[in-house]
N, CA, C and O atoms as a Maestro MAE file, in Angstrom:
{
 s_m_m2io_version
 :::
 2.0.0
}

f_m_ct {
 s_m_title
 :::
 protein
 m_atom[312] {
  # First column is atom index #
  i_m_mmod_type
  r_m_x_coord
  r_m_y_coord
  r_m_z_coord
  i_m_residue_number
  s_m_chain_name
  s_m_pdb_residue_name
  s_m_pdb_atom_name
  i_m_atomic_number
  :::
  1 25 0.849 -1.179 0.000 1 A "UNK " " N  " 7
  2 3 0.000 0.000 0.000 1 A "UNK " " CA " 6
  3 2 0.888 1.233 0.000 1 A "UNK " " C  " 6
  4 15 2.056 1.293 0.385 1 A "UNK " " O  " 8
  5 25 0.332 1.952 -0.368 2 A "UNK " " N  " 7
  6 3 1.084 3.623 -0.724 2 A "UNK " " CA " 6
  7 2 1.114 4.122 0.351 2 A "UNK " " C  " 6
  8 15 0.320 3.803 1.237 2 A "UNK " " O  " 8
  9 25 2.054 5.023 0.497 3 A "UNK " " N  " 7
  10 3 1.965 6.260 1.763 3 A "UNK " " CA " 6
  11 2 1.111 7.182 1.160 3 A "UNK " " C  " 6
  12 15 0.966 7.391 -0.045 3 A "UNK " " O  " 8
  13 25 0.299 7.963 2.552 4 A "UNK " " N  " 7
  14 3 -1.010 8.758 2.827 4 A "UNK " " CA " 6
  15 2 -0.172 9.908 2.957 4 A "UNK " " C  " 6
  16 15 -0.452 10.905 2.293 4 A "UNK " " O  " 8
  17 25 0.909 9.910 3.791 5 A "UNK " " N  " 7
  18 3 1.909 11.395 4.183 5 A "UNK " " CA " 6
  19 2 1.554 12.426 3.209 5 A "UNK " " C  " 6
  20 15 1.157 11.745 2.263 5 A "UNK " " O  " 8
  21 25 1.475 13.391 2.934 6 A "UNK " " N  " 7
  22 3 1.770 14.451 2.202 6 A "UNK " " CA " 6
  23 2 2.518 15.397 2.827 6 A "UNK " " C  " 6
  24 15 2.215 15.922 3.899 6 A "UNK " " O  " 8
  25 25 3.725 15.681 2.026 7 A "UNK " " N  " 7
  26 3 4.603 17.074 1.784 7 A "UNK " " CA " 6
  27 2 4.120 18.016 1.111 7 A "UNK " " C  " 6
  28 15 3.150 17.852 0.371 7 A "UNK " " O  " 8
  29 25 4.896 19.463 1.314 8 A "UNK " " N  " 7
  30 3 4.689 20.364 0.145 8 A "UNK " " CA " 6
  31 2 4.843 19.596 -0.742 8 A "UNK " " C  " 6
  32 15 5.182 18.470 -0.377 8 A "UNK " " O  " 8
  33 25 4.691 19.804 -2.144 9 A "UNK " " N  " 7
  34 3 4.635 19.808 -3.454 9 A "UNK " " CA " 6
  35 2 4.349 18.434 -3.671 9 A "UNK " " C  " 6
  36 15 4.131 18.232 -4.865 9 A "UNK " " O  " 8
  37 25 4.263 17.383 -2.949 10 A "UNK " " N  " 7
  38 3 4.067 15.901 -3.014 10 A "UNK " " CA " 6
  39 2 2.861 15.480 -3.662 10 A "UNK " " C  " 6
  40 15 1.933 16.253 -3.427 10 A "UNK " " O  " 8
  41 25 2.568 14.527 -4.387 11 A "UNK " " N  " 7
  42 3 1.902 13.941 -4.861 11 A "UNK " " CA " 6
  43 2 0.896 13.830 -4.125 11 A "UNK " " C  " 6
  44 15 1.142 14.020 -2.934 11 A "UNK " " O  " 8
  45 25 -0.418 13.532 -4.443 12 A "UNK " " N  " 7
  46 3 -1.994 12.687 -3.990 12 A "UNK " " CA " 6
  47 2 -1.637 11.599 -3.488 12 A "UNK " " C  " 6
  48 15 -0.541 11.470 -4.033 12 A "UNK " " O  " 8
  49 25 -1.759 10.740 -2.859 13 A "UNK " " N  " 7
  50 3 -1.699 8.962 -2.695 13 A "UNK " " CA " 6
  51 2 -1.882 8.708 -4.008 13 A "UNK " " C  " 6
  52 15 -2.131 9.447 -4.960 13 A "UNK " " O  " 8
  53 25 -1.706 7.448 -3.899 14 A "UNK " " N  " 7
  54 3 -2.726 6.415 -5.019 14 A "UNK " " CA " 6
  55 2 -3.028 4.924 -4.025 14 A "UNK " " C  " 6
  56 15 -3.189 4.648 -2.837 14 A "UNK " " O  " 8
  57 25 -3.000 4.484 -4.847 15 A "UNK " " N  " 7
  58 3 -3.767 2.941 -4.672 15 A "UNK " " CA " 6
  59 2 -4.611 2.967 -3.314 15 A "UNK " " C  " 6
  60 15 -4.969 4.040 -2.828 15 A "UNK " " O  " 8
  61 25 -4.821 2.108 -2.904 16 A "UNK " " N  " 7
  62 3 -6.106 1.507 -1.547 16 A "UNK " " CA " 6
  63 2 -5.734 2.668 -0.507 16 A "UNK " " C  " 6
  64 15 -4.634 3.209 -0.395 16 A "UNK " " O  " 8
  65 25 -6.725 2.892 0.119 17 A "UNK " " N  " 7
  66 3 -6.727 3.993 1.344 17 A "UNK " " CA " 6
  67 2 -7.812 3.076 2.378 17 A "UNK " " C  " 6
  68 15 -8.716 2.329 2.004 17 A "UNK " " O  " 8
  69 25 -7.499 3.320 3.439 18 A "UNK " " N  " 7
  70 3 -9.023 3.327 4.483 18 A "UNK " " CA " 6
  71 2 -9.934 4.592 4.424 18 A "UNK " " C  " 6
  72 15 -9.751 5.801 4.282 18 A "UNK " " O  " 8
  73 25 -10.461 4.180 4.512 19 A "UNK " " N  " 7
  74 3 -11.691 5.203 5.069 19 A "UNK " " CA " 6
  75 2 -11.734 6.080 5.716 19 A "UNK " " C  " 6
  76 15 -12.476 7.023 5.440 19 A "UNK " " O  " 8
  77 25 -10.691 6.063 7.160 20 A "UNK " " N  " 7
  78 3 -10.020 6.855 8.073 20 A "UNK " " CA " 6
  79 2 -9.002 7.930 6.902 20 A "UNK " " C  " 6
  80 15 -9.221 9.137 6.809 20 A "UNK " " O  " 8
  81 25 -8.153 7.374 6.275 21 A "UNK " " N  " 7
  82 3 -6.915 7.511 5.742 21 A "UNK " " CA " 6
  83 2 -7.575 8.738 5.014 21 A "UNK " " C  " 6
  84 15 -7.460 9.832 5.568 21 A "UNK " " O  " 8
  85 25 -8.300 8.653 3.745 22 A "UNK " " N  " 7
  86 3 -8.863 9.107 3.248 22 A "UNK " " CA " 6
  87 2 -9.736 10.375 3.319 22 A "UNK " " C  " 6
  88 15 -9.840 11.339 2.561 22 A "UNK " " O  " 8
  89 25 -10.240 10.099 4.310 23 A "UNK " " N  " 7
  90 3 -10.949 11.531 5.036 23 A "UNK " " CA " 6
  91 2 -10.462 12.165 5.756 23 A "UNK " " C  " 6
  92 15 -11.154 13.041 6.275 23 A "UNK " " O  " 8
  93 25 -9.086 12.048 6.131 24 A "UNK " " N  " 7
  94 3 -8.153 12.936 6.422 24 A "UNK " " CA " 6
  95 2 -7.700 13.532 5.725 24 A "UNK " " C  " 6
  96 15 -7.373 14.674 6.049 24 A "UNK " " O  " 8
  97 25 -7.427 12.978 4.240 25 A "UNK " " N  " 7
  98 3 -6.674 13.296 3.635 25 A "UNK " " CA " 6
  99 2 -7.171 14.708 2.810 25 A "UNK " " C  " 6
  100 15 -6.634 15.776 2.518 25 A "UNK " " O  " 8
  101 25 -8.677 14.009 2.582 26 A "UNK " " N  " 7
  102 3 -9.355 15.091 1.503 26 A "UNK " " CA " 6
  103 2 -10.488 15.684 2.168 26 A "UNK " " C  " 6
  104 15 -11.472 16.212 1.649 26 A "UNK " " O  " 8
  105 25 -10.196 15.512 3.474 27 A "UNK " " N  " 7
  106 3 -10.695 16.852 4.429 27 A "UNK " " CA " 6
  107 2 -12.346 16.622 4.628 27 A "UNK " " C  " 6
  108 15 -12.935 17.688 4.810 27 A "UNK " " O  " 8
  109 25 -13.155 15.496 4.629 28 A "UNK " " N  " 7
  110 3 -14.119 14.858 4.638 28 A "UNK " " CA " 6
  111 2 -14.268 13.798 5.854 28 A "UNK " " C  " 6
  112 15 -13.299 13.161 6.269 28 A "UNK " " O  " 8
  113 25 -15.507 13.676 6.358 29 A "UNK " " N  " 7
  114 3 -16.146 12.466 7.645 29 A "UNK " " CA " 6
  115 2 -15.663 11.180 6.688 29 A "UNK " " C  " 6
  116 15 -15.738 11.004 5.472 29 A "UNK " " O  " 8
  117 25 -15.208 10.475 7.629 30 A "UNK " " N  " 7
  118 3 -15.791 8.941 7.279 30 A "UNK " " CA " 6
  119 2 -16.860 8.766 7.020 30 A "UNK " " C  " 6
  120 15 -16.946 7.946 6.106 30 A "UNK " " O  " 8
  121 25 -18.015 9.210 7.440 31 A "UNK " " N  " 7
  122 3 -19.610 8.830 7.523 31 A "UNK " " CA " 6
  123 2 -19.864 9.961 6.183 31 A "UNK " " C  " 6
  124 15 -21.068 10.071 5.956 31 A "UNK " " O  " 8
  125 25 -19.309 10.503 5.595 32 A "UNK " " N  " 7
  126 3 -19.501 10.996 4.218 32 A "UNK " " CA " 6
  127 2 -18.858 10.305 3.207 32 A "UNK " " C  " 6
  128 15 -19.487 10.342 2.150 32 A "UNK " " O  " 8
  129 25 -17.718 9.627 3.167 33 A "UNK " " N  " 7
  130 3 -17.387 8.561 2.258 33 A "UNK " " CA " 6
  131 2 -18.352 7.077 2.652 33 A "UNK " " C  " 6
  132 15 -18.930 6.519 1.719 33 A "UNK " " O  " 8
  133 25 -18.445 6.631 3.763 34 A "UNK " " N  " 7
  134 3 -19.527 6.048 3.728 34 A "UNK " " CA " 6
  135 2 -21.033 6.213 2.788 34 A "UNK " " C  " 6
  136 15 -21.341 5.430 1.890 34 A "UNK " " O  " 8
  137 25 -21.712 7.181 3.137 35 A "UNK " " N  " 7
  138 3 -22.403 7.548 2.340 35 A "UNK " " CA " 6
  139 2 -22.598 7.330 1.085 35 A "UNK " " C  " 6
  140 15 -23.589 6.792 0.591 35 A "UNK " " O  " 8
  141 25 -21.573 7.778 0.483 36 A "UNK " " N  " 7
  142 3 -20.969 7.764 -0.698 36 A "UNK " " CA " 6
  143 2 -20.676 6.391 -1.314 36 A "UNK " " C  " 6
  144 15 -20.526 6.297 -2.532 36 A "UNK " " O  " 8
  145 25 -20.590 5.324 -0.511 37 A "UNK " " N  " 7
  146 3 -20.185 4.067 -1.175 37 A "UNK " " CA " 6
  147 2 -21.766 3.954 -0.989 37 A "UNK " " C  " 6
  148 15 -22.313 4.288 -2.040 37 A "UNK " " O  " 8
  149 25 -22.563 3.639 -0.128 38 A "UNK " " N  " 7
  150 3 -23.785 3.306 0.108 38 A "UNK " " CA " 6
  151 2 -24.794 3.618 -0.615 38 A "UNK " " C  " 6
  152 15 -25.736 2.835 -0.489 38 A "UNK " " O  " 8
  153 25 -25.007 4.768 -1.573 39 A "UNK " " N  " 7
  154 3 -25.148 5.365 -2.677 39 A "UNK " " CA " 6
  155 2 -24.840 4.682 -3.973 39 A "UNK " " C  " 6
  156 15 -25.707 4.465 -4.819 39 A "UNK " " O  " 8
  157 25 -23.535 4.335 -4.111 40 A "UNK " " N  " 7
  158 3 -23.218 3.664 -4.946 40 A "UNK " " CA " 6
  159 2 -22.009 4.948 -5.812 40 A "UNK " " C  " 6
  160 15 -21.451 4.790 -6.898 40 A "UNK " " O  " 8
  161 25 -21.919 6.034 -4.970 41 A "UNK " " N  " 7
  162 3 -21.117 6.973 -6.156 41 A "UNK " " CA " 6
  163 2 -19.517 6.972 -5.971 41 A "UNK " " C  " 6
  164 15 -18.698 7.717 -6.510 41 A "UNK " " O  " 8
  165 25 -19.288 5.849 -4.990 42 A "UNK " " N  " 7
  166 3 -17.874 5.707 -4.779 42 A "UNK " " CA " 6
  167 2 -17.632 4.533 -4.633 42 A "UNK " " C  " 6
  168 15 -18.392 3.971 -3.845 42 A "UNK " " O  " 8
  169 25 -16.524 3.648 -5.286 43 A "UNK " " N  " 7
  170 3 -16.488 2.192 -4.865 43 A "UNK " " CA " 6
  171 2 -15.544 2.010 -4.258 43 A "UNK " " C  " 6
  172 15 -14.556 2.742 -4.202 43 A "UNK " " O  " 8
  173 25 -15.761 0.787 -3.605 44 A "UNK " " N  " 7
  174 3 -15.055 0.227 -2.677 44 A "UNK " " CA " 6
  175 2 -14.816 -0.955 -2.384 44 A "UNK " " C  " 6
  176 15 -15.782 -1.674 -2.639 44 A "UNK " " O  " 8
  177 25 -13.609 -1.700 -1.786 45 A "UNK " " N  " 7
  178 3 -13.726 -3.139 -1.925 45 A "UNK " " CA " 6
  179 2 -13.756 -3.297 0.113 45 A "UNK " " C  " 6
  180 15 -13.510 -2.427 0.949 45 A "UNK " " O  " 8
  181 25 -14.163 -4.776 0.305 46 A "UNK " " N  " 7
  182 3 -13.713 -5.523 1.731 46 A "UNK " " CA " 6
  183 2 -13.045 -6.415 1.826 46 A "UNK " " C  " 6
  184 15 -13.170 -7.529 1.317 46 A "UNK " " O  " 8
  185 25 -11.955 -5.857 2.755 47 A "UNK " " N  " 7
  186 3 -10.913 -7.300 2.405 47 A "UNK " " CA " 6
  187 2 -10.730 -7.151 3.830 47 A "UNK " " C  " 6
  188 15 -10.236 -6.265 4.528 47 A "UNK " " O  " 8
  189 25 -11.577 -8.906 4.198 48 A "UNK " " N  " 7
  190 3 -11.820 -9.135 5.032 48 A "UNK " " CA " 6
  191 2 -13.400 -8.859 5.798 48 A "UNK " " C  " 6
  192 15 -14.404 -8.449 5.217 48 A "UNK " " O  " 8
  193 25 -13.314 -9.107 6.812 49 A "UNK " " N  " 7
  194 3 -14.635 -8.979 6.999 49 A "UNK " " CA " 6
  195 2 -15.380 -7.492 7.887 49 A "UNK " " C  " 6
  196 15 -16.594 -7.385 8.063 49 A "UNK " " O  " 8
  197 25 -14.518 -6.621 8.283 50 A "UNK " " N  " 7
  198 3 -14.267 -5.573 8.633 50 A "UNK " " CA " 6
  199 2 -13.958 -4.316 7.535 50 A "UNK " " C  " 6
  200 15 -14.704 -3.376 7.259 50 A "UNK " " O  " 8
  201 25 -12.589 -4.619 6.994 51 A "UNK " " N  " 7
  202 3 -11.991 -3.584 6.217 51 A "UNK " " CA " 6
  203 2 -12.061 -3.077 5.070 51 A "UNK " " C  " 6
  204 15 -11.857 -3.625 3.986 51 A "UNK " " O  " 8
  205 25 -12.379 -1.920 5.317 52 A "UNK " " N  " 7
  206 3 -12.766 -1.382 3.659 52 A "UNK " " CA " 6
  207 2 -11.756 -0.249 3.502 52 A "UNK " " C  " 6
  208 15 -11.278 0.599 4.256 52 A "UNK " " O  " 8
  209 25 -11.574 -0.710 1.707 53 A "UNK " " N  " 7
  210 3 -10.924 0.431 0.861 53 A "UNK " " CA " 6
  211 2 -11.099 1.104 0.088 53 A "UNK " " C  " 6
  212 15 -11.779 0.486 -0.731 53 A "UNK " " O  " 8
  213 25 -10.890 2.288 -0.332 54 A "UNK " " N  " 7
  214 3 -11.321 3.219 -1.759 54 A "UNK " " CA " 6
  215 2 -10.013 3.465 -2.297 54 A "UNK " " C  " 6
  216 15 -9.003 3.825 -1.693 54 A "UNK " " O  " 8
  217 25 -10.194 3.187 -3.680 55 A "UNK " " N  " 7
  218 3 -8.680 3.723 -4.550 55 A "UNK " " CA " 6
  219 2 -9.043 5.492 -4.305 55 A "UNK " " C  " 6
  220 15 -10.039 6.203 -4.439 55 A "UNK " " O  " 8
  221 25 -7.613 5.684 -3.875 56 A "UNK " " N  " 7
  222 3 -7.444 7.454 -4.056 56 A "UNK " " CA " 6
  223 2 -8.180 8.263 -5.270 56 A "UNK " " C  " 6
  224 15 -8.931 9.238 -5.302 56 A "UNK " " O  " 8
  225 25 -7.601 7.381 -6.272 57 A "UNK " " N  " 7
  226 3 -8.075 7.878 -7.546 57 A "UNK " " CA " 6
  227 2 -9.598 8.016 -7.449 57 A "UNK " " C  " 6
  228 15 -9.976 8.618 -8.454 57 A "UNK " " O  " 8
  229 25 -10.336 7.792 -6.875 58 A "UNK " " N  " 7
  230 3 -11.863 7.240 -6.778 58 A "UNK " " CA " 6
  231 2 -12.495 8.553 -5.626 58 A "UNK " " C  " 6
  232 15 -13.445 9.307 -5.832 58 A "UNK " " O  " 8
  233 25 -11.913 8.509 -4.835 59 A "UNK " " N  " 7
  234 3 -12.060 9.623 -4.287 59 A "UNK " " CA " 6
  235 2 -11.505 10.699 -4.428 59 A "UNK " " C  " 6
  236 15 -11.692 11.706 -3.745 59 A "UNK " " O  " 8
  237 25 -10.857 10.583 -5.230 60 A "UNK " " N  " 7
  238 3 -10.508 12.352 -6.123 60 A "UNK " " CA " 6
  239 2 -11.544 12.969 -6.911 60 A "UNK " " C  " 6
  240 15 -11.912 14.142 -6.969 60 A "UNK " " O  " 8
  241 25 -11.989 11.785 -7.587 61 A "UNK " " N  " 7
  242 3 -12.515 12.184 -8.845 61 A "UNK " " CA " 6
  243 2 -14.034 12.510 -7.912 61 A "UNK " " C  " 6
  244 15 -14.588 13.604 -8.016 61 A "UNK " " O  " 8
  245 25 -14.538 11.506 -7.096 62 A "UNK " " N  " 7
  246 3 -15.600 12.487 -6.827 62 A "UNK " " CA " 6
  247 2 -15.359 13.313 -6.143 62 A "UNK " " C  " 6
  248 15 -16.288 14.069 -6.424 62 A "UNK " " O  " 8
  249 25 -14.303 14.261 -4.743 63 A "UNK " " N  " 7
  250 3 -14.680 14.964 -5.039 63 A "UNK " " CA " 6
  251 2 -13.789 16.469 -5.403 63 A "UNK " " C  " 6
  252 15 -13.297 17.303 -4.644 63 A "UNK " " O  " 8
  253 25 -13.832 16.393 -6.734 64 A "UNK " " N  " 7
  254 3 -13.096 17.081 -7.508 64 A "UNK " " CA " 6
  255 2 -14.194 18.245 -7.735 64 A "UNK " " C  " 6
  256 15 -15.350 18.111 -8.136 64 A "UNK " " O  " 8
  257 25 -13.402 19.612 -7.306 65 A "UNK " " N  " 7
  258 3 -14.417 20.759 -7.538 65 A "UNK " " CA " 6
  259 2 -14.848 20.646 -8.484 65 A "UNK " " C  " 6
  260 15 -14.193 20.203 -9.427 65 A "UNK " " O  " 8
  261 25 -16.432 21.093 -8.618 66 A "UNK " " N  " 7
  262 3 -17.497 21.599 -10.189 66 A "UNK " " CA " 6
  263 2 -16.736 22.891 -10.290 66 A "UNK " " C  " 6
  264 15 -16.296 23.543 -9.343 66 A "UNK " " O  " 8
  265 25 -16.640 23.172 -11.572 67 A "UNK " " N  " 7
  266 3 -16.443 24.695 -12.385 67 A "UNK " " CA " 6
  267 2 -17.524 25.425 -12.430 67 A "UNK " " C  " 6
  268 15 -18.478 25.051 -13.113 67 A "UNK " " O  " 8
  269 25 -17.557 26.430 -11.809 68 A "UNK " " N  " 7
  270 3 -18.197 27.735 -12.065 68 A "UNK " " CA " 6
  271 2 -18.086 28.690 -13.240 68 A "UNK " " C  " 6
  272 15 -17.134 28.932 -13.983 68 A "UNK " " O  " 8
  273 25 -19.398 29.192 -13.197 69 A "UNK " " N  " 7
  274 3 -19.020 30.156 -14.666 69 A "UNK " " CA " 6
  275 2 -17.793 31.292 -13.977 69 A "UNK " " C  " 6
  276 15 -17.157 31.866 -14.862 69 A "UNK " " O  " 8
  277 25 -17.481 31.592 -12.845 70 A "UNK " " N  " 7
  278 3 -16.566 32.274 -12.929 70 A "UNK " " CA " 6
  279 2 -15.496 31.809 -13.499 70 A "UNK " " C  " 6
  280 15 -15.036 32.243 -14.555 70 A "UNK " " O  " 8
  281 25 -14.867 30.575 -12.603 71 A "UNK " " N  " 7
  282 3 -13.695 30.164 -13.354 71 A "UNK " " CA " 6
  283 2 -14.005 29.438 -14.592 71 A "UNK " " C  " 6
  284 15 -12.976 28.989 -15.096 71 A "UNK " " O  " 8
  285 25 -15.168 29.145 -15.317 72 A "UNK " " N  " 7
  286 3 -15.000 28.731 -16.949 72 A "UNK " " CA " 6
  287 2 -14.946 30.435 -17.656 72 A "UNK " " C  " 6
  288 15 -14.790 30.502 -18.876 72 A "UNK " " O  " 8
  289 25 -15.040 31.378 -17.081 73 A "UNK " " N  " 7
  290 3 -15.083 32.629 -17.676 73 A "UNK " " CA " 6
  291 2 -13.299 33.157 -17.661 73 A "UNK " " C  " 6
  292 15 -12.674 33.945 -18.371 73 A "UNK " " O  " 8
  293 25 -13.043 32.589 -16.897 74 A "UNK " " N  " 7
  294 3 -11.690 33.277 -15.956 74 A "UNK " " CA " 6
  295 2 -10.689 32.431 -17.272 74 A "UNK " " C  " 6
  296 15 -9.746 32.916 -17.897 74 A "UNK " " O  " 8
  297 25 -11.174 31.297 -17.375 75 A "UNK " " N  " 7
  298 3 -9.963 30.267 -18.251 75 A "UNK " " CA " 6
  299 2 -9.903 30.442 -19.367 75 A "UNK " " C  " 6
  300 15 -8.920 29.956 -19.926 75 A "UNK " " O  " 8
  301 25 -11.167 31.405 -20.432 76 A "UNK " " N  " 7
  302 3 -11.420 31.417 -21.674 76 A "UNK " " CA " 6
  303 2 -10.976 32.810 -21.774 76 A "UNK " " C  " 6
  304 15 -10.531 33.074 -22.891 76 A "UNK " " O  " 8
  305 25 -10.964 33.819 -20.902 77 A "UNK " " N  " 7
  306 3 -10.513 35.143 -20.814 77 A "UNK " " CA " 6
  307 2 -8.106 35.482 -20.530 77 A "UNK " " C  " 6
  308 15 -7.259 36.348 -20.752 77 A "UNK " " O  " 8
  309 25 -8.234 33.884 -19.863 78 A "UNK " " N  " 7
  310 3 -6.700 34.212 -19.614 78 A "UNK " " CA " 6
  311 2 -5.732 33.891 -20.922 78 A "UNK " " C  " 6
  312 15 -4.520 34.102 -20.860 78 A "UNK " " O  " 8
  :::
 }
 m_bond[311] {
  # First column is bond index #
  i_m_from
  i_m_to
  i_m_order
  :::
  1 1 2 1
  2 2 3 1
  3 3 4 2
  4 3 5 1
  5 5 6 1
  6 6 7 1
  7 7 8 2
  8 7 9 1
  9 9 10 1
  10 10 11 1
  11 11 12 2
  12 11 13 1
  13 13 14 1
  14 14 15 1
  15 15 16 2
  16 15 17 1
  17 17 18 1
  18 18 19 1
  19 19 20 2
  20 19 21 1
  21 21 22 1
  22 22 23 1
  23 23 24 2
  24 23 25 1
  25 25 26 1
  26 26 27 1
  27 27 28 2
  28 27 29 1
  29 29 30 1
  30 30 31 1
  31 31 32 2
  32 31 33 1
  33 33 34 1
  34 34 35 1
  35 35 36 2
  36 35 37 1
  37 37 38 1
  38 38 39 1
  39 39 40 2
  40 39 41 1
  41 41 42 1
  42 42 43 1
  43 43 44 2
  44 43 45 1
  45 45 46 1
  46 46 47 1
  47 47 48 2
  48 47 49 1
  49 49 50 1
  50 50 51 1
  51 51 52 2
  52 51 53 1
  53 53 54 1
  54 54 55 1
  55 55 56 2
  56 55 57 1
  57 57 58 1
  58 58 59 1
  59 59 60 2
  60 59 61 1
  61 61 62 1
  62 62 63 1
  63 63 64 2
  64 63 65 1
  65 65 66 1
  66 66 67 1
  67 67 68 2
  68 67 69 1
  69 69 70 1
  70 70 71 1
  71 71 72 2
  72 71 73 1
  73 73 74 1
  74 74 75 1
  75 75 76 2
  76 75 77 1
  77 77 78 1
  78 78 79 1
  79 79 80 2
  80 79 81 1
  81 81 82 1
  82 82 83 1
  83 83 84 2
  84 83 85 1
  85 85 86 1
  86 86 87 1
  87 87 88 2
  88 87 89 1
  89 89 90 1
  90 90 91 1
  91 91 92 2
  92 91 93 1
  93 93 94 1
  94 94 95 1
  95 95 96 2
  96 95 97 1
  97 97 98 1
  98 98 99 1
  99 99 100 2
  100 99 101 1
  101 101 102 1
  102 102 103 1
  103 103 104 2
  104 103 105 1
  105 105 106 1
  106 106 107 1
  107 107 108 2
  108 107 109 1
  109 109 110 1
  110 110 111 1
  111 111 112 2
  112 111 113 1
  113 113 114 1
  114 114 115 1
  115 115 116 2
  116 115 117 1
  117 117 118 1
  118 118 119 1
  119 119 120 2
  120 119 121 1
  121 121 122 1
  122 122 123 1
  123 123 124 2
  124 123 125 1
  125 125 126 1
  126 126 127 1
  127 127 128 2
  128 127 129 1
  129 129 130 1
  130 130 131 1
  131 131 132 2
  132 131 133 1
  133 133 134 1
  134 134 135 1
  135 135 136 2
  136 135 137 1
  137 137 138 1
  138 138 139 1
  139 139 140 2
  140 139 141 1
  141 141 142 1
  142 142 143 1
  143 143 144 2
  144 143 145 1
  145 145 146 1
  146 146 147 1
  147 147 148 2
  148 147 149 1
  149 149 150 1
  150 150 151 1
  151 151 152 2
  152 151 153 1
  153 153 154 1
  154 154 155 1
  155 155 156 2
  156 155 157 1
  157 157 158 1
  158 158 159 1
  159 159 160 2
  160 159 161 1
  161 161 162 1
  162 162 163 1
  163 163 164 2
  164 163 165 1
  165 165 166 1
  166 166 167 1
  167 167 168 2
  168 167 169 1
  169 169 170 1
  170 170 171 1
  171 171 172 2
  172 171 173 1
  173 173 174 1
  174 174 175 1
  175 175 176 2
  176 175 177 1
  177 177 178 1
  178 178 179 1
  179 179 180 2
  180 179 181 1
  181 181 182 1
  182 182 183 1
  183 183 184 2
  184 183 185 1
  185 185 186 1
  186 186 187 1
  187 187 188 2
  188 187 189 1
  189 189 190 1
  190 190 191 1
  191 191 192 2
  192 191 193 1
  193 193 194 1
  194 194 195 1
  195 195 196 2
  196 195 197 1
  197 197 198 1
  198 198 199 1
  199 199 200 2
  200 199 201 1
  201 201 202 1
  202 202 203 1
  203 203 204 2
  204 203 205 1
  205 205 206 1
  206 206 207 1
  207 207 208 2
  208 207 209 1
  209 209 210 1
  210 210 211 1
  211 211 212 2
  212 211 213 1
  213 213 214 1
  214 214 215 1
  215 215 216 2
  216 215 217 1
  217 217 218 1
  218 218 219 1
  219 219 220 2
  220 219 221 1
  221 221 222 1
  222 222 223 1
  223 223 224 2
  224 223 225 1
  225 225 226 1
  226 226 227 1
  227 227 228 2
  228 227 229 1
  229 229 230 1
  230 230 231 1
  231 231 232 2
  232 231 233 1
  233 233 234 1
  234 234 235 1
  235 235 236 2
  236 235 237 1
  237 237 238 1
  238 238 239 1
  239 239 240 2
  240 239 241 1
  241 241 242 1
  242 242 243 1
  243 243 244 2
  244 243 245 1
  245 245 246 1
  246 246 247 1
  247 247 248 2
  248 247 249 1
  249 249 250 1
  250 250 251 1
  251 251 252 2
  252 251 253 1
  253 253 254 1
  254 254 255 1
  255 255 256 2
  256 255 257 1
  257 257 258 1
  258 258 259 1
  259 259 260 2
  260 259 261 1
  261 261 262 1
  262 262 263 1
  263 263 264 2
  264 263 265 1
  265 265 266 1
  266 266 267 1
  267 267 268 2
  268 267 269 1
  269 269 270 1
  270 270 271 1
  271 271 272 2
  272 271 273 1
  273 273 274 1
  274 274 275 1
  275 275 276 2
  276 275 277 1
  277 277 278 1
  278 278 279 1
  279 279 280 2
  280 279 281 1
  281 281 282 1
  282 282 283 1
  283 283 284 2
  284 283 285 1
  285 285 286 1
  286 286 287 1
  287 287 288 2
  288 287 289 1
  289 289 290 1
  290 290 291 1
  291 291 292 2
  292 291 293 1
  293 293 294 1
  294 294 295 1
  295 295 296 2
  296 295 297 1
  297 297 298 1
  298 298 299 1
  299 299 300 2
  300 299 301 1
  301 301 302 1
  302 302 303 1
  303 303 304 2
  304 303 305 1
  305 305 306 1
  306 306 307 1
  307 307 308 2
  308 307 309 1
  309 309 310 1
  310 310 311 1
  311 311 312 2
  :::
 }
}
């Protein structure tokens, strides 16, 4: 498994995170990535009969800011 650490300028994680790991990371409850798998808008595996994981990548992408017309105005103007 990947290191969670972040430095300045350091990379995102990747691969498997906990749940804990994760919502530290990207500043979110556990019980909101929960949610989120329970929903179905984030997946996740159990390995084991307890432990669950989300690929980083998976929780980036949801939740990756929506664009506003400001900044779609801001990007077509620079």
């Amino acid at each position: 498994m990947s290191s969670t650490r972040e430095t300045a300028g350091s990379q995102r994680p990747r691969g498997w995170l906990s749940l804990r790991q994760a919502a530290t990371i990207y500043g979110v409850s556990v019980d909101t990535l929960r949610r989120r798998i329970t929903v179905g808008k984030l997946p996740a595996r159990r390995f084991g009969p307890r432990l669950i994981r989300v690929q980083a990548s998976d929780v980036e992408a949801l939740l990756r800011p929506i664009p506003t017309i400001g900044t779609i105005h801001a990007r077509h103007s620079a």
